[in-house]
C-alpha positions in Angstrom: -52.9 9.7 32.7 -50.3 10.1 30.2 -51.3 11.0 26.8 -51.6 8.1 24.0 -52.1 9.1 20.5 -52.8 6.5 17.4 -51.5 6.9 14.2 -51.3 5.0 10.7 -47.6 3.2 9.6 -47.5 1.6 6.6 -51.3 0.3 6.9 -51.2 -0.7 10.5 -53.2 0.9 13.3 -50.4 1.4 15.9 -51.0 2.6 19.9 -47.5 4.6 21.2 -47.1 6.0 24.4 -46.1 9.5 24.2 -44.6 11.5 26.5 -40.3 10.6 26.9 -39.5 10.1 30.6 -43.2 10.5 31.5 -44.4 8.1 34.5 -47.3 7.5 37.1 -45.3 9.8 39.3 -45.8 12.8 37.2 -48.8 11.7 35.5 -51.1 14.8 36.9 -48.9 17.4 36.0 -47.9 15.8 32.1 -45.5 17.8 30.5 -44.4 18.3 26.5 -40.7 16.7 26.5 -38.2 18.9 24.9 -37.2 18.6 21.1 -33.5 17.5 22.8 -35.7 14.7 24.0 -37.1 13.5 21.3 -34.0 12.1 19.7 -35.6 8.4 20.2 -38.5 9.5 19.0 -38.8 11.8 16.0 -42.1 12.6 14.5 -42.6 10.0 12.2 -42.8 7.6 14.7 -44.7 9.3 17.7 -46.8 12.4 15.5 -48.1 13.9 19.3 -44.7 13.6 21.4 -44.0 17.1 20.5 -45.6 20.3 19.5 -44.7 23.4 17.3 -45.1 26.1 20.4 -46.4 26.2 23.9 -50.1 26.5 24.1 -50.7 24.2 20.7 -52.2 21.3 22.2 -53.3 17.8 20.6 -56.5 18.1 19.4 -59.3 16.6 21.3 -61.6 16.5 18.5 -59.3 14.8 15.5 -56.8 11.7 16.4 -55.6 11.8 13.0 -54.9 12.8 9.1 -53.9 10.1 6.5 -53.1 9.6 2.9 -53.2 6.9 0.5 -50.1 8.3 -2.2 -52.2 5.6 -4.7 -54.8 7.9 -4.9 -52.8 10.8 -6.6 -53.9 12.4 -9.2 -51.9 14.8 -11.4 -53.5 17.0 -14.0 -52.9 20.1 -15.8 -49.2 20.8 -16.6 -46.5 23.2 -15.3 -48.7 25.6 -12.8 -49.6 26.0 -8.7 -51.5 27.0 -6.2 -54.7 26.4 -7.7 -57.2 27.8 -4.9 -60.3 26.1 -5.3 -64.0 27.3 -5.3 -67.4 26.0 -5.1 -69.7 27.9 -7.8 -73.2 28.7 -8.1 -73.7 27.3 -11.8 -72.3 23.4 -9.9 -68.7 23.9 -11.0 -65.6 24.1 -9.4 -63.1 27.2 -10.2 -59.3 27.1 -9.4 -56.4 29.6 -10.8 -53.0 27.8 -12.0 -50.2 30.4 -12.1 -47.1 30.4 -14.2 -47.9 27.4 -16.6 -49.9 26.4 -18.9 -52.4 24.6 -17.3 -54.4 22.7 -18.7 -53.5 24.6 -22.1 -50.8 23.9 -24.5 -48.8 27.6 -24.4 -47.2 28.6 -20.7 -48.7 31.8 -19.8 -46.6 33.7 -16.9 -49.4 34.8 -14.6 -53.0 33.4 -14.2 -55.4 31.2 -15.8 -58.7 30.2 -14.5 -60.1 27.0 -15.6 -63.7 25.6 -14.6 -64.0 22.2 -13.5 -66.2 19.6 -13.4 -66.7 15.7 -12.3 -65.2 13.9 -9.8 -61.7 13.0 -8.2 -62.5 9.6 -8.9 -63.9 9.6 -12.2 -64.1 12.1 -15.2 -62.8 15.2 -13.9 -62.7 17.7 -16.8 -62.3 20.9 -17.9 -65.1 23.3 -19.2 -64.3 26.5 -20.8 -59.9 26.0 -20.4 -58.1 29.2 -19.5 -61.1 31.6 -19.2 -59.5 34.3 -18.7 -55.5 35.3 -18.5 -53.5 38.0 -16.6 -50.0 38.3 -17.9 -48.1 39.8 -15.1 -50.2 38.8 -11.4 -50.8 35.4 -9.6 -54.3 34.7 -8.4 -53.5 33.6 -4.8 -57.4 33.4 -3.0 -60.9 33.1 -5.2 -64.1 32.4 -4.0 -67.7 32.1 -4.9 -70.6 34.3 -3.1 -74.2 34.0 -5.0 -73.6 34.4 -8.3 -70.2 36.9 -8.2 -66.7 35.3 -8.0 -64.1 37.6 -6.0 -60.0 37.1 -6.5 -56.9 38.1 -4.3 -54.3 38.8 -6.7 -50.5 39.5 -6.1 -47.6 40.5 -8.0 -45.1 37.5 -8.3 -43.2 38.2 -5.3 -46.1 38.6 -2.8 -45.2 42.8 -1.5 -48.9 43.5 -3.4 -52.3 42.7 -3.9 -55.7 43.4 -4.8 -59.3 42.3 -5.3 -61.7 41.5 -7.7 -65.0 40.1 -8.4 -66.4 39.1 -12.1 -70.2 38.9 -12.5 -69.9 36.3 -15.4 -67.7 33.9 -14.3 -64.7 35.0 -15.0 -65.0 35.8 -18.4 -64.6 39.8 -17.4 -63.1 41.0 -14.1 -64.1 44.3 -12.1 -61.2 46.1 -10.3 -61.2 48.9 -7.4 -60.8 52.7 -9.2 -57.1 53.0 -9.3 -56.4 49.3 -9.8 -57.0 48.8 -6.0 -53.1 48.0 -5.8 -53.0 49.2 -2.3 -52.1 46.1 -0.4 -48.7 45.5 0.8 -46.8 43.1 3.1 -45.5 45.6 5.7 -48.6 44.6 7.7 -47.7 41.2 8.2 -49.6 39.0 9.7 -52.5 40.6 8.3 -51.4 40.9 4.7 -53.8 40.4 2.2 -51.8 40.5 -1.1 -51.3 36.6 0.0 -54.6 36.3 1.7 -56.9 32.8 0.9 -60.8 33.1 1.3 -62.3 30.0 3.4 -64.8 28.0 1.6 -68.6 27.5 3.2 -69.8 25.5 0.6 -71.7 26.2 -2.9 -71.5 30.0 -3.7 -71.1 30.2 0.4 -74.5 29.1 1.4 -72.9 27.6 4.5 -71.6 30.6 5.4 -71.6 30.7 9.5 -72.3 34.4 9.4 -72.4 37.2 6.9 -68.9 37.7 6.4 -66.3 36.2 4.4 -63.1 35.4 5.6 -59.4 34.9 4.7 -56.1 33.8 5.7 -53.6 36.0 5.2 -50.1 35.3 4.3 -48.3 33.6 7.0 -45.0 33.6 5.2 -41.8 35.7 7.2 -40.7 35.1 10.4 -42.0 34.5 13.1 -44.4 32.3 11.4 -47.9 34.7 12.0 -50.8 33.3 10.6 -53.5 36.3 10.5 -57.1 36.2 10.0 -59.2 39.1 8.2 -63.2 39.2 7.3 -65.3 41.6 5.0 -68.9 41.4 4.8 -69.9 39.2 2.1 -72.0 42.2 0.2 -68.8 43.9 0.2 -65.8 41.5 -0.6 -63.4 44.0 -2.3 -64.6 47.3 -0.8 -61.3 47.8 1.3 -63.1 50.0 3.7 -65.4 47.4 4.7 -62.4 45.2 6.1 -61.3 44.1 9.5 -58.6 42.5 11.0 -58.7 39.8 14.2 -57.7 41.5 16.7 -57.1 38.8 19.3 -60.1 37.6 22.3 -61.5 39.4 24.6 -61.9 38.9 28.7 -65.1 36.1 27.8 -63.4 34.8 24.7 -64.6 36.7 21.9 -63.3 37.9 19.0 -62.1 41.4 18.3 -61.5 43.2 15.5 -60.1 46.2 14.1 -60.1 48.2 10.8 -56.5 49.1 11.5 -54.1 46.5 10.2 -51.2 47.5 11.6 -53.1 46.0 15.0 -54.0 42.7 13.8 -53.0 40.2 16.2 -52.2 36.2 15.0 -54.3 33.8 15.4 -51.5 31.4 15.5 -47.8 32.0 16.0 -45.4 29.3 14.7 -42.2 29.2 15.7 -40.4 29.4 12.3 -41.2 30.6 8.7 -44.3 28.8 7.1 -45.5 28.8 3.6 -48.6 28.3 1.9 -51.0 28.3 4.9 -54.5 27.4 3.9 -57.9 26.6 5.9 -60.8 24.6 4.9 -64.0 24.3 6.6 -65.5 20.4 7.6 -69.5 21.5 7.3 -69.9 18.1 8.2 -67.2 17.7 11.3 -67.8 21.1 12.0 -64.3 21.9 12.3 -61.9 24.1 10.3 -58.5 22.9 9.2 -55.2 24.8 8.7 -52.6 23.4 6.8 -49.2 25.0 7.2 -45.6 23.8 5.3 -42.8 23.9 7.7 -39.8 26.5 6.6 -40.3 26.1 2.8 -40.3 22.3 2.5 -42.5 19.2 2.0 -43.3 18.7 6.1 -46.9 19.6 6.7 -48.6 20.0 9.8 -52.3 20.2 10.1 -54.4 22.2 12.9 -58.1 22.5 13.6 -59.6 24.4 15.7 -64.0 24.7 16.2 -63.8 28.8 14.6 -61.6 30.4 12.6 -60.0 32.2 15.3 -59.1 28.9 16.8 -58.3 28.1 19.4 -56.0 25.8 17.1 -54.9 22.6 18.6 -52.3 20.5 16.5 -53.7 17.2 14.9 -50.4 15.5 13.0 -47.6 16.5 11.1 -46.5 14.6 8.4 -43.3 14.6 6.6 -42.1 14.3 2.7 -45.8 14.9 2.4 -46.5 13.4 -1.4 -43.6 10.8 -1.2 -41.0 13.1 -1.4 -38.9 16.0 -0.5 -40.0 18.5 -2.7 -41.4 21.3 -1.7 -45.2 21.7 -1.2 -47.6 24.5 -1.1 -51.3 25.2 -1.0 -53.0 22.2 0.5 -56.7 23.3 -0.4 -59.3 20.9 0.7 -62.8 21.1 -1.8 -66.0 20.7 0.8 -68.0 19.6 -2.6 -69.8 16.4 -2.5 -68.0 13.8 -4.2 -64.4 15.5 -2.8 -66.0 15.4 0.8 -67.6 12.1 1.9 -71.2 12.3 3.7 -69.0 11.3 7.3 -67.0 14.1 6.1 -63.9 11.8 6.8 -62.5 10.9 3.9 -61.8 14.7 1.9 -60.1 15.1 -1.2 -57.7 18.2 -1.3 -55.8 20.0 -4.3 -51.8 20.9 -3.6 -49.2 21.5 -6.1 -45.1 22.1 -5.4 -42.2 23.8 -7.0 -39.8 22.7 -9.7 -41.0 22.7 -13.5 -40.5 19.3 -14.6 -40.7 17.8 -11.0 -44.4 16.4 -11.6 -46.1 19.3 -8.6 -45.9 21.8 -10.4 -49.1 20.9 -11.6 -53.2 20.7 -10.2 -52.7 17.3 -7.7 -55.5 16.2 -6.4 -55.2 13.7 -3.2 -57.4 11.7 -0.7 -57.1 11.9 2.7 -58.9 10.3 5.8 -59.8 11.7 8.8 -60.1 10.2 11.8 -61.8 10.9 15.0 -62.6 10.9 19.2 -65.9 10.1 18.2 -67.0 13.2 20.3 -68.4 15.0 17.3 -71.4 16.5 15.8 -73.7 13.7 13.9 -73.5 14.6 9.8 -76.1 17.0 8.9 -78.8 15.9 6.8 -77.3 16.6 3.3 -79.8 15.7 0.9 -78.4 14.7 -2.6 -74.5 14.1 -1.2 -72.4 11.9 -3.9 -70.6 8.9 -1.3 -66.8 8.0 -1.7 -67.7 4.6 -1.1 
């Protein structure tokens, strides 16, 4: 059977046959058409007629990922990235770098700025720029009990470190030495750029008892690596390990060596700004990855981190536009995450001062699925989006 994939055009629930040149004839051995193709059929108008690399197949869990541009909302002023974390004390924490914020004075490094309410309502800042580092970008924070850890990185990426602050964020602890010992010649598994996964409030739907993160995908060939630390030991370097790739019954591996990390996703061509967010209530994680620098994202999920990743949409001029994009971070917070855990609010900013994304943008998007999921947990006290 050949494949058929839905997707949404301008409001309109649309069934398109993909598969160019594909027929009853064929239809047991289905094969990806080339990109040479797909001339007919680019991906705005068929989203599953073509995939990224061999192996990266449609997803069989998600049919879909859509956004209503009317839902935008743009705070703060001049600053990105703004990773996003889930508190013990109820708030949300987020670093804008190279702005001001949602200050009045441009500050070139970090500022952390504690937020609560809602993306729908009064969404407000409590305590505005915490705390300020002059001369690093804070690229990954996350909450684990009561301690909040940071990946920081010098401006252009080659270096990084961690941190944790016991008072949030009003003081930050750093390894003896200033911990300035990692680099990007260990690509994919480079943690200067790497982004911690959320598992909820202060981690407390953590799926085991490490923490893990991203690390920067950015370079050819387009390597997204995956690292973990146990969550009593964050920024203890030592305590690190790498993916390592599966073994003969599909499990993971890993190694304390990065220089034998192995991706857990290979693209094709450079990305930028790859971030994953866990679904606690889909049960599925989500990687977001810009293609080559621009505003064309494509979204993966896969049932662990490790994957295996299969390719749910791409969607181009992601925001309305052209500009680029960067650090799509979704917020698994009730009130940003619906109790059918489809609709999901997410936090992405862009480049350009002056161009409006340079700034904390916080958007809706909707989810759809095969229906072949795990019913919603029972989440006692979870806001609706309704």
């Amino acid at each position: 059977m050949m494949l058929r994939a839905r997707f949404v055009l301008t409001g309109v629930w649309l069934g398109v046959w993909c598969g160019v040149g594909a027929s009853k004839a064929n239809a047991t051995s289905f094969k990806w058409a080339p990109d040479s193709a797909l001339s007919a059929a680019p991906w705005s108008a068929c989203p599953r007629c073509n995939r990224t690399q061999p192996g990266t197949d449609p997803s069989s869990a998600l049919t879909g990922i859509t956004t209503d541009y009317t839902t935008l909302r743009r705070l703060a002023n001049q600053a990105d990235m703004w990773p996003v974390t889930w508190a013990d004390d109820g708030n949300l924490y987020t670093f804008g770098n190279d702005g001001m914020g949602w200050g009045t004075t441009y500050l070139a490094g970090w500022t952390l700025n504690r937020l609560s309410g809602l993306p729908t309502g009064d969404l407000r800042t409590q305590g505005v720029l915490i705390n300020t580092k002059p001369v690093v970008l804070g690229v990954g924070i996350t909450s684990i009990g009561s301690r909040l850890y940071i990946v920081e990185a010098i401006p252009s990426g080659e270096r990084g470190r961690f941190g944790h602050s016991d008072d949030h964020g009003l003081t930050w602890v750093y390894p003896a030495g200033g911990g300035w010992d990692y680099d990007s010649t260990t690509r994919p598994c480079n943690l200067a750029g790497g982004r911690f996964v959320q598992f909820g409030q202060a981690n407390s739907g953590a799926m085991d008892e490490y923490v893990y993160l991203y690390t920067g995908g950015t370079g050819a060939p387009g390597n997204v690596g995956l690292a973990r630390a146990p969550a009593v030991s964050v920024d203890v370097r030592s305590t690190h390990e790498y993916f390592a790739g599966l073994d003969d019954a599909g499990a993971p591996t890993w190694t304390r060596d990065p220089t034998q990390c192995k991706p857990v996703l290979t693209l094709p061509r450079t990305n930028w700004g790859n971030s994953l967010s866990y679904n606690p209530v889909l049960q599925r994680f989500l990687l977001v990855e810009f293609v080559d620098s621009t505003s064309t994202a494509e979204f993966y999920d896969a049932p662990k981190p490790w994957g295996p990743f299969t390719l749910v949409t791409r969607i181009e001029a992601l925001g309305g536009d052209t500009m680029r994009k960067f650090d799509l971070n979704f917020i698994n917070k009730p009130g940003w995450l619906s109790a059918d855990g489809l609709t999901w609010w997410a936090v992405l900013s862009g480049a350009g001062r002056n161009t409006g994304w340079d700034s904390f943008n916080a958007l809706r998007f909707t989810l759809s699925t095969m229906g072949i999921l795990p019913p919603p947990p029972s989440l006692p006290g979870r806001d609706s989006l309704e």
